[in-house]
Wavefront OBJ file of the C-alpha trace (Angstrom):
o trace
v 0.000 0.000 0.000
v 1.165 3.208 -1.083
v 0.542 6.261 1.375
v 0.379 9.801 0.011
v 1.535 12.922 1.393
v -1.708 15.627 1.666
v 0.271 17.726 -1.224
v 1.084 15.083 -3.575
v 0.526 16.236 -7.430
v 0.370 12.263 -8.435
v -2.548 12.134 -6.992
v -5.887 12.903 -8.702
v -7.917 16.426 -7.785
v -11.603 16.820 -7.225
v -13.388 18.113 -9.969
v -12.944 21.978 -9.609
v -9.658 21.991 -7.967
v -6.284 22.360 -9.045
v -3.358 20.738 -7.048
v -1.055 23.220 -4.818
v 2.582 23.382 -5.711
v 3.938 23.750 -2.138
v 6.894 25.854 -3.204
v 4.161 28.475 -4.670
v 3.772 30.328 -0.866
v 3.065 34.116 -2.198
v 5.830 35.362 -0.312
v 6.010 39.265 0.278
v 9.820 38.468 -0.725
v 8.774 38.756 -4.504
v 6.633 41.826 -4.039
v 10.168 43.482 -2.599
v 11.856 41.976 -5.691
v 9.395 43.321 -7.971
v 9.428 46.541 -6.734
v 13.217 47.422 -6.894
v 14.057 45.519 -9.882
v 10.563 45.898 -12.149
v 12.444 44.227 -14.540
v 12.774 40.557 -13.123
v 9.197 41.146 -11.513
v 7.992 41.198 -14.963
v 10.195 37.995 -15.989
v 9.071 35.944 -12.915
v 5.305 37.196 -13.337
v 5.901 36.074 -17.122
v 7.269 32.930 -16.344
v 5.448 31.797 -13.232
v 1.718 32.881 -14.505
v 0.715 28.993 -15.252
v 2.827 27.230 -12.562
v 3.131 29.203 -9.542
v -0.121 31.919 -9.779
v 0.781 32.970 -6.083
v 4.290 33.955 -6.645
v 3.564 35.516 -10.383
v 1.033 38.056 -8.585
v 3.289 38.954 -5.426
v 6.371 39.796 -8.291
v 3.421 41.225 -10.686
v 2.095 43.537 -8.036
v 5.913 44.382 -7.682
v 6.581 45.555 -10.613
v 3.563 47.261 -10.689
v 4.243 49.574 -7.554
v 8.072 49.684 -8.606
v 6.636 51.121 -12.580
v 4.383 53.666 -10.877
v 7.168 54.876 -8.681
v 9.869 55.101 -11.194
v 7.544 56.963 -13.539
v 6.523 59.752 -10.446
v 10.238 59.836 -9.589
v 11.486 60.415 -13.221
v 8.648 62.992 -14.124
v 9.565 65.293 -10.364
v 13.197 64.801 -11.240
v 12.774 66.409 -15.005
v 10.640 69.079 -13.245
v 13.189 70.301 -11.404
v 15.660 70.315 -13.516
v 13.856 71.911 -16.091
v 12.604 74.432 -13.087
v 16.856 74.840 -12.307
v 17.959 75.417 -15.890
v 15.160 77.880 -16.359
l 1 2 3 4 5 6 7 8 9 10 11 12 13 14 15 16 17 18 19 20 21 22 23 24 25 26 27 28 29 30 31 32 33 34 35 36 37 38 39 40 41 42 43 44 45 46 47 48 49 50 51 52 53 54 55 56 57 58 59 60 61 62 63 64 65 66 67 68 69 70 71 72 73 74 75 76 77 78 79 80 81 82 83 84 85 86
């Protein structure tokens, strides 16, 4: 006899559920890495979207907040120093 552990992805799902990849946690850890490098948050969201949804949100949501910030940065930085060369 054959005993499975409770996250085994041999084993068949219920109908309407998908099995859990246990190293998929969501970890804020990939929100952080999203956000300074919005780069690789984009490549892990990209690459993770089918495998690991959890993780591919946290770094999406990362390089989300890490876009919007660049873009306010840049834009108050060429405001003033268009405002000093004025």
């Amino acid at each position: 006899m054959t005993i499975l552990k409770s996250g085994d992805m041999s084993q068949p799902q219920p109908y309407g559920q998908q099995a859990t990849n246990p190293s998929d946690t969501g970890s804020f850890g990939w929100t952080v890495l999203g956000f300074f490098v919005p780069l690789i948050g984009l490549i892990l969201w990209l690459v993770w979207r089918q495998d690991k949804p959890n993780n591919s949100r946290r770094s999406r949501n990362g390089f989300i907040a890490g876009l919007i910030v660049n873009v306010v940065v840049g834009v108050i930085y060429a405001i003033v120093i268009a405002s000093a060369l004025s």
